[in-house]
C-alpha positions as CSV (number, residue, x, y, z in Angstrom):
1,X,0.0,0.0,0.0
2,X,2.6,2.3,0.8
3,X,4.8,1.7,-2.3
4,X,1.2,2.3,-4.3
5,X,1.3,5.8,-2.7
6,X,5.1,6.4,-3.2
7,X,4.4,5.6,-6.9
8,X,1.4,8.1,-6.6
9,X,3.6,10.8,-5.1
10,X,6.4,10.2,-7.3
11,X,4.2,10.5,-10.2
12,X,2.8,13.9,-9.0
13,X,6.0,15.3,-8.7
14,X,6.9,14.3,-12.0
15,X,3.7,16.1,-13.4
16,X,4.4,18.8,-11.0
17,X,7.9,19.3,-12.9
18,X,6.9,18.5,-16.3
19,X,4.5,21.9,-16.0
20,X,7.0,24.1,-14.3
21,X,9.6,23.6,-16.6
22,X,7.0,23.6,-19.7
23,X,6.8,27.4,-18.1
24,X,10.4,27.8,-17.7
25,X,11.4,30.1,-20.5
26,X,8.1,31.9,-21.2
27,X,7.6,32.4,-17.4
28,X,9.8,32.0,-15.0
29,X,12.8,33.4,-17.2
30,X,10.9,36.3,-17.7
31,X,11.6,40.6,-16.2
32,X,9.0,42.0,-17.4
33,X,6.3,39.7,-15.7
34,X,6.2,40.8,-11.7
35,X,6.9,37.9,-9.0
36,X,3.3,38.0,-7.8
37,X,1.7,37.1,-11.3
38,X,4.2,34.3,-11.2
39,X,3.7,33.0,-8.3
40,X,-0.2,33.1,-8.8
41,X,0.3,30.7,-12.0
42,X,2.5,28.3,-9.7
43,X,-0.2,27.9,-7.5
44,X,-2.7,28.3,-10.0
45,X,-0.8,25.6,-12.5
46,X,1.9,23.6,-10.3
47,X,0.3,23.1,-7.2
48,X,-2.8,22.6,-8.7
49,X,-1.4,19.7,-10.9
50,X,1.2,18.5,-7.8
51,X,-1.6,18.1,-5.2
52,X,-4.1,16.4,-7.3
53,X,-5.9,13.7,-5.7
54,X,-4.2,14.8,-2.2
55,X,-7.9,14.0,-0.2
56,X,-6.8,10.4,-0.4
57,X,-2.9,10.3,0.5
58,X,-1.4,9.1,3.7
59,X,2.1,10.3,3.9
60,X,4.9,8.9,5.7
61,X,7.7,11.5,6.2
62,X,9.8,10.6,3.5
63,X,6.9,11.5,1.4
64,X,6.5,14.8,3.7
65,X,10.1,15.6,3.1
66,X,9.5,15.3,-0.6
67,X,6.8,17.9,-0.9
68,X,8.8,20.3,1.8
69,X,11.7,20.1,-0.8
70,X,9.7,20.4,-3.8
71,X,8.2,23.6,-3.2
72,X,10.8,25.9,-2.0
73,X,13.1,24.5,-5.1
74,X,10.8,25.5,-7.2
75,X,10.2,29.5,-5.7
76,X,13.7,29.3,-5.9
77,X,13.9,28.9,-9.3
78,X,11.5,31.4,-9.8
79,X,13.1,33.8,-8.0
80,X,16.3,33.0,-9.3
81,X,17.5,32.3,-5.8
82,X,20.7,30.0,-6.4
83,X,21.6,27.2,-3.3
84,X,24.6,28.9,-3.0
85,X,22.5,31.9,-1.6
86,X,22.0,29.9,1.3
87,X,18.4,31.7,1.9
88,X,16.2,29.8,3.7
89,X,13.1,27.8,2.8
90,X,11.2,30.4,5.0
91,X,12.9,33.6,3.9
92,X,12.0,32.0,0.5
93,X,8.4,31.6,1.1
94,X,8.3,35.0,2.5
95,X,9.6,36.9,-0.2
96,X,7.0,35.2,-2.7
97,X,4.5,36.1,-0.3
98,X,3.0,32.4,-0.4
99,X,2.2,29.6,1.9
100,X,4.2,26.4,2.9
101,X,3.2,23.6,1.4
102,X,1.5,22.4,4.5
103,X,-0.8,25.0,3.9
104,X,-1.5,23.8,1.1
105,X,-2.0,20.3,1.8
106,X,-4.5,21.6,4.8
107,X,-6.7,23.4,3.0
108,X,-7.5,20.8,0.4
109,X,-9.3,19.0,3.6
110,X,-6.4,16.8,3.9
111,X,-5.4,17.2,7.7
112,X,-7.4,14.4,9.2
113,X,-5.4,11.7,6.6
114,X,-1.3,12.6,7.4
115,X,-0.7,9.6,9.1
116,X,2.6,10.6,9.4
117,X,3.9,7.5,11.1
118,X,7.4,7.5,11.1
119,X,7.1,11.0,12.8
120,X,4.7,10.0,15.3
121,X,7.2,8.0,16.8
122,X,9.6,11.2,17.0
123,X,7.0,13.3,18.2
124,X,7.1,10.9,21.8
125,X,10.5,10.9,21.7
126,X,11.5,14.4,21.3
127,X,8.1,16.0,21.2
128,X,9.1,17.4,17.7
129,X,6.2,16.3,15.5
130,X,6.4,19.5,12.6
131,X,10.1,20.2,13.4
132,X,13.0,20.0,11.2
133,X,15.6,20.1,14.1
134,X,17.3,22.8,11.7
135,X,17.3,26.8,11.5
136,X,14.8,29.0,13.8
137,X,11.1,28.0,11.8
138,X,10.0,26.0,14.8
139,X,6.7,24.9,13.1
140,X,9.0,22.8,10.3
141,X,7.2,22.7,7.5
142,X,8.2,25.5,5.7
């Protein structure tokens, strides 16, 4: 069941890509075209087309991780913020004015299925459940 869901994220993520770089040149390369109509055809095209069908996941946090790297990667690249910036996910987020992905993932009524399993057992043991251990976003997800 859980490699079914894998495959299903994996395959999402592909799609996901396929339309941002399909965008890439007439888009995201673009001056003239201000970051916040870009950033409303990301959500409008790329998450839209990444979380479809998200009512019926149940993520592990390997699958977590993998939509917490996704989006950031790809407001980087929009913003034509480089890894050797070394800005974070949240400083990231806030400059495109936009929403973690948990957000995202919420608000499609998805809450009540994140099994997150794997986490659950960090949660009891260092009462971390959200947290990436790392930098000063305490709520993780970003």
């Amino acid at each position: 069941m859980q490699l079914l869901m894998q495959m299903s994220l994996n395959h999402r993520i592909s799609k996901a890509s396929a339309a941002f770089g399909k965008l890439y040149n007439r888009l995201w390369q673009r001056h003239e075209i201000k970051l916040t109509t870009k950033v409303a055809v990301y959500k409008a095209v790329v998450l839209s087309v990444l979380l479809s069908g998200c009512k019926s996941w149940t993520l592990l946090c390997r699958n977590v991780k993998q939509l917490k790297s996704f989006h950031p990667l790809c407001l980087c690249r929009i913003c034509r913020i480089q890894w050797t910036d070394h800005i974070p996910n949240t400083e990231v987020l806030s400059r495109c004015n936009i929403s973690s992905i948990k957000s995202f993932v919420l608000n499609a009524n998805f809450a009540g299925l994140v099994t997150c399993l794997e986490c659950l057992m960090i949660e009891f043991q260092n009462n971390s459940f959200w947290s990436t251990g790392t930098g000063p976003s305490s709520s993780g997800w970003s």
